[in-house]
N, C-alpha and C positions, 0 to 999 in steps of 0.2 A: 242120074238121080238115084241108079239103085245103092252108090254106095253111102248116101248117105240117111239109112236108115239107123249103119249100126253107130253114126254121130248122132241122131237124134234120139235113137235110144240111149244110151251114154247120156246126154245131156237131162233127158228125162230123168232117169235115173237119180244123179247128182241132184237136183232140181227138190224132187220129194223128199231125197234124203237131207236136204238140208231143211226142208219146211219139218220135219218130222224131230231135228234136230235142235231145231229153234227155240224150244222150251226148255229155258236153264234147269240145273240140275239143283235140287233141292238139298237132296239127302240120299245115304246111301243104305242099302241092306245088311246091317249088323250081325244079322241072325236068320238061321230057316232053319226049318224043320218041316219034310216030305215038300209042297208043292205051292208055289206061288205065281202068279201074273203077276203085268200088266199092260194093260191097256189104254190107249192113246187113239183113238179116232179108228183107223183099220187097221193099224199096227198091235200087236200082240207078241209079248215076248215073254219069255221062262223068268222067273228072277232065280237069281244064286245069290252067295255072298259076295258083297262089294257092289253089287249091281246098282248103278244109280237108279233115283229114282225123279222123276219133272215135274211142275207145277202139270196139271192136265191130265194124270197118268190115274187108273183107276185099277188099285190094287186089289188081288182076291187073293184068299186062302182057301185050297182044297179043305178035304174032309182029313180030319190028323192034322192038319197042318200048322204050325206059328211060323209067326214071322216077326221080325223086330226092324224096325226102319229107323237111322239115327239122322235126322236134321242137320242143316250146314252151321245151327243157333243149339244143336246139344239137343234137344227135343227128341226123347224118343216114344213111339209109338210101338205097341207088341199088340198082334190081331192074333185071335184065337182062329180056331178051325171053322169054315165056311164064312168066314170073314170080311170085310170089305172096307177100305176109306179111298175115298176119292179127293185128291191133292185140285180143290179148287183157284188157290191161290195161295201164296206162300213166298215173302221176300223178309230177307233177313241184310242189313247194310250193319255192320258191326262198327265202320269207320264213322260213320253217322250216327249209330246206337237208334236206330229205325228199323220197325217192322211190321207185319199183319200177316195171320193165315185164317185161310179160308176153309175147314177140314170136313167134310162128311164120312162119319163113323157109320158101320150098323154090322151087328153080332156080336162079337165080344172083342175088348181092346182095355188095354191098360195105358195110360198118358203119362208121360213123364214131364213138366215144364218147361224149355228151355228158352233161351234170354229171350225172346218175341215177348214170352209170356210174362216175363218179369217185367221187360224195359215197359210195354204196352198192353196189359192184360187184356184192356178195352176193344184192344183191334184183331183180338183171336175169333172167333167164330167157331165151336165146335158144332156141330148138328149130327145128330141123330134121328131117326124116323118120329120119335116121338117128343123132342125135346131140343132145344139148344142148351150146347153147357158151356160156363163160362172161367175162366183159368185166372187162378192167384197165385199160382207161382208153387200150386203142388203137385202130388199125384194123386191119382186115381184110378181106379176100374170102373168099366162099366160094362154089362150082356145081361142075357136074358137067365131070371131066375121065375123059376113057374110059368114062364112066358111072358112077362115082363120085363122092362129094360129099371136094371137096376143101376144105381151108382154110389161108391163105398170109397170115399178119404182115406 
């Protein structure tokens, strides 16, 4: 019996890693600047460039920090410093021309449209602490001016 701990360890292993793996890959890290997460249930990792990123995964930017995240549908995202979106849901089928994201913004972030928001504006979901916002297919900013969550076309 004792040697098969380091198979069940091994197997464990495997096992998490693949649940933790499980959640398709959305979009990848275009851009950084100083320091990013993120975070997935107890998993926590650095982002760099290229780094993908998963439906689930809840992205933060330090202090100084941007970040720019590019969609697998062209969609980019840039979170200013102390940052945050959490990727709720997010499929993009190009072969089908189908789509919907699920997005929680809050701090500062600029949105760029990409095909989800054109093909289906309707099935995007931005949110914010204070606001749902809704995508036609342009860009936008949005953070705090005075302490307020602003947003500028």
């Amino acid at each position: 019996m004792r040697g098969c701990r380091p198979v069940f360890a091994m197997v464990l292993f495997f096992v998490l890693g693949v649940a933790l793996a499980a959640e398709p890959e959305v979009g990848r890290v275009a851009r950084i600047q100083g320091s990013a997460t993120a975070d997935r249930g107890a998993e926590k990792r650095d982002l760099a460039p290229d780094a993908q990123v998963h439906e689930g995964d809840l992205v933060r930017t330090a202090a100084g920090a941007r970040l720019q995240i590019r969609f697998s549908d062209g969609m980019e995202i840039t979170l200013g410093e102390n940052s945050q979106l959490r990727i709720d849901r997010f499929l993009y089928d190009p072969k089908a021309r189908e789509g919907a994201a699920g997005l929680n913004l809050g701090g500062s972030f600029r949105v760029l449209t990409g095909a989800v928001g054109k093909l289906a504006p309707d099935k995007v979901r931005l949110s914010t602490p204070v606001a749902d916002l809704g995508l036609r297919g342009t860009e936008f900013w949005g953070g705090p001016i005075e302490g307020l969550l602003d947003v500028i076309v």
